[in-house]
C-alpha positions, 0 to 999 in steps of 0.5 A: 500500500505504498504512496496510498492515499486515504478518501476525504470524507466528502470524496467518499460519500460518492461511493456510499452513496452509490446504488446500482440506480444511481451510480455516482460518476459524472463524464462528457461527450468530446465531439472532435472533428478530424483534420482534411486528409486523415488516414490514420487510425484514431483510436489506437492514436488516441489510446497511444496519447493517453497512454504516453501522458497517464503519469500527468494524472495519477488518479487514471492508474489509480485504484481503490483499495479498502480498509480492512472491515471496511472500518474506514475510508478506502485510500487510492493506490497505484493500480500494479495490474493496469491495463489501458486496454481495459479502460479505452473501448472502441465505441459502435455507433448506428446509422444515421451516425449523427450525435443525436444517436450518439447522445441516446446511446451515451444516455444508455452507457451512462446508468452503467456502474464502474468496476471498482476493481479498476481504476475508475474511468472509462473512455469510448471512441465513435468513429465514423460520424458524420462530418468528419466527426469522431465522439469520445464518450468518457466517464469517471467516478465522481469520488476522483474529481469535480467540475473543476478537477475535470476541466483542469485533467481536460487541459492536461491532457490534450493538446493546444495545437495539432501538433502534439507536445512533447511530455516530460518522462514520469519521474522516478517512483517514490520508495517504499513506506517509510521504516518505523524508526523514520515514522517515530522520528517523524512523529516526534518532530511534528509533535514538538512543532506542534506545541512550539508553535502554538495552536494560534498558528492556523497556518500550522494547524492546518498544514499538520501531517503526521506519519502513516504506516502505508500498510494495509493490515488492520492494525496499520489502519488502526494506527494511520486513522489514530494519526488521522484524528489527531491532524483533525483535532489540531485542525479543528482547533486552529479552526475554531475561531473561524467556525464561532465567527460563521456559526455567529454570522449564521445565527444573526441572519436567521434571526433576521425576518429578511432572511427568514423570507429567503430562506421561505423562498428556498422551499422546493415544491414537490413536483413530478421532477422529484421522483425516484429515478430507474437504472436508466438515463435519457442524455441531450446535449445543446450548444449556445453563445457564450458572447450572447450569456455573457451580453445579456448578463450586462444588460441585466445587472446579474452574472453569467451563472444568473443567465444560465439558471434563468435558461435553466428556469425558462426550460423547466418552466415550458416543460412543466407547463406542457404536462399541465404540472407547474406548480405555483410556487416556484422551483428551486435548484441545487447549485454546486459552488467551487472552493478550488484555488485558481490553479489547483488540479487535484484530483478531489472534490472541492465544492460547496452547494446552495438552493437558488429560487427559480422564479419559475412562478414568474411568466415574463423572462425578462422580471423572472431574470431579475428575480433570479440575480435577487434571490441569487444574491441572498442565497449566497449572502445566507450560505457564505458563512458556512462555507467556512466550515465546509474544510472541517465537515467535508473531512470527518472520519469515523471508523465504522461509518462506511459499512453504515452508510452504504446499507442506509444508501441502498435501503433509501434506494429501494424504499422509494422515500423520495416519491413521498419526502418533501424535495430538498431541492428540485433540480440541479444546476451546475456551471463549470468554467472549461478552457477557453483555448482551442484544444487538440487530440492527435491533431483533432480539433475539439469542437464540444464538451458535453457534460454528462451528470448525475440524476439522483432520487428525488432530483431526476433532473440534472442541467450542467454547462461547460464553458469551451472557447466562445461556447457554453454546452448544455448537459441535461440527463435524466432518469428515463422513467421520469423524463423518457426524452430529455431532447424536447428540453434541450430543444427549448434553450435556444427558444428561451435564450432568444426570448430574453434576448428580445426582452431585453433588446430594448431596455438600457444597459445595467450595470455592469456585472462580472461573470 
């Protein structure tokens, strides 16, 4: 168990959380466009490229390996037996070889579990598509990565011209797990940095690394999770002062009545959105103008990520309509927000989540935009106290608690709870910044980066955009027994961003806003 590396408790939650109805993986759908004259063989030059580029991304040769018992998290270790020809797969695609057919059979793919005897990522390639096409479906566990660690591997791992980079040999390989008299050294040097420096040190605090063991018996588990604990109480300790000034700050806006009505405002309405979803998914992808968000953004006063909920909003509210099932309150949405620092590419999770009203009670686009950058801006001001606590509850270990909560996750799957409880939130909206360059494959252009998520019990539906070079690209999936054709939605966002396009032709712009 050499270089092992344990599970935060946030990147784990994906695996116990996971059922074969809801798998807990999130991917994309790559449309590249191969250059005038090409007579090579893609497939195998894609699988080559990637081969020669794995050791920029340890996490693609990286495994699972759980803790004895299953008594705490599973830590990541290097895969000895990997076999890229066990993770990149030669796609069929049926007539009439458009991405429309693709998009169905992605759907399809998508409610497929990994093996977690491998590492957990799958790439399928789809050739001959029309065009001069090529497809490239891919798929990674949501336990290695986020929006933003997805976008970061993307910019790794292609190329920023039809020419490929060269990239630098893998280094050396790391010794072994360290001699118990090293770890004993060690223990006792951080220990004396420890009370040398003083708990006021936050900085220290929360920089602290004791030794582990790096074996895989129960008693060396036993052993690395005691170190474990003891990093988290000097954490949690140089934490306190700013955990007591958020849980202040919280206390003091609930106590608010201005805030008590936002929080009214963040009750989700049970819909027919909020059932349990099947083992099957229903995938449409659609591209718009990002120069066309970001300008209404302007002229609206909002935020780039205020338009899209409002497409998002506009989407959901003609769909609900059409079904004779809108309800009069409005809607609300699960909206992922990034902790990552600008730069950091690790292979984790790093998010927070807040509800955002949908204003989908309102009829006109451009009064139900404003309602949303209003009900936008208090949901942020109520949530940003407690995104200081989330370093400190996103990484809690408890022996025992895996096997728990995976036998909770699956008794919740098959109970059908969510068709009866009230809905936490009713969809969920996610942005993520993507690259704004051009990026290459083995000299294929990159034209789309579709992303696939997760639909998940009680929230079926799940709208998330990518933004590439001048495009944003839509994702919307849904569990097939709620949603059998999520293309009649994704059909709809061109005709709403159109509808506040003319809602605001005429009116002055606002201030402006950044995006």
């Amino acid at each position: 168990m050499s270089g092992a590396k344990k599970l935060s408790s946030l990147d784990a939650s994906f695996l116990y959380y996971e059922t074969p109805e809801m798998p807990m993986h999130v991917g994309s759908i790559a449309i590249f466009r191969l250059p005038e004259g090409y007579d090579g063989n893609f497939f195998e030059d894609f699988k080559a490229m990637i081969a020669s580029r794995l050791h920029i991304a340890p996490i693609l040769k990286s495994r699972l390996e759980k803790a004895p018992l299953d008594i705490d998290h599973p830590s990541w270790v290097e895969d000895d037996q990997f076999d890229i020809d066990r993770h990149i797969f030669r796609g069929s695609l049926p007539a009439p070889y458009d991405r429309a057919t693709l998009e169905r059979i992605v759907g399809w793919m998508h409610a497929k579990l990994l093996n977690r005897a491998r590492p957990l990522w799958e790439f399928y390639v789809f050739e001959g598509m029309k065009d001069n096409e090529i497809g490239l479906y891919s798929k990674m566990h949501h336990a290695c990565i986020d929006g933003g660690a997805g976008a970061a591997l993307t910019s790794m791992i292609y190329d920023v011209s039809p020419v490929p980079r060269e990239v630098p040999e893998p280094p050396a390989r790391r010794k072994d797990a360290p001699e118990p008299r090293e770890m004993a050294a060690n223990f006792l040097n951080s220990y004396q940095e420890m009370w040398r420096q003083g708990f006021e040190g936050a900085g220290f605090a929360q920089g602290i690394e004791l030794p582990r063991s790096g074996k895989s018996d129960l008693g060396s588990v036993l052993f690395d999770n005691a170190m474990f604990q003891i990093e988290s109480a000097v954490r949690f300790v140089g934490s306190v002062p700013t955990m007591l000034k958020s849980l202040s700050e919280v206390a003091s806006k609930i106590a608010d009545p201005k805030s008590r009505e936002s929080l009214a405002s963040m009750a989700s309405p049970p819909t027919i959105l909020n059932k349990s979803i099947s083992s099957e998914r229903s995938f449409a992808g659609v591209s718009i103008s990002l120069p066309q968000a970001k300008a209404l953004a302007k002229r609206s006063g909002g935020k780039l990520n205020d338009v899209v909920l409002a497409l998002a909003s506009g989407v959901v509210r003609r769909y609900l309509l059409s079904q004779s099932a809108l309800p009069n309150k409005s809607l609300t949405a699960g909206v992922p927000i990034s902790l990552r620092e600008e730069g950091n590419a690790d292979s984790n999770n790093q998010v927070f989540g807040m509800i955002c009203s949908l204003a989908t009670d309102i009829a006109d686009p451009k009064a139900r935009l404003e309602a949303i950058i209003a009900q936008s801006s208090k949901s942020k001001e109520m949530s940003h106290p407690l995104r200081a606590l989330m370093p400190q509850i996103s990484n809690i270990s408890m022996l025992g608690a895996p096997i728990m909560v995976q036998i909770l996750a699956l008794l919740y799957s098959r109970s059908n709870l969510s068709d009866v409880l009230p809905p936490a939130v009713n969809i969920t909206v996610s942005n993520v910044p993507g690259p704004r360059q051009t990026l290459y494959a083995v000299g294929a252009e990159l034209l789309h980066i579709f992303p696939v998520s997760i639909a998940a019990h009680g929230v079926a539906l799940n709208i998330t955009v990518q933004s590439y070079r001048d495009l944003l690209d839509f994702g919307f999936i849904a569990g097939a027994n709620v949603i059998p054709h999520v293309q009649v939605l994704a059909d709809i966002l061109p005709e709403e961003l159109a509808a506040l396009e003319a809602a605001y032709a005429s009116a002055p712009d606002a201030p402006l806003a950044a995006s």
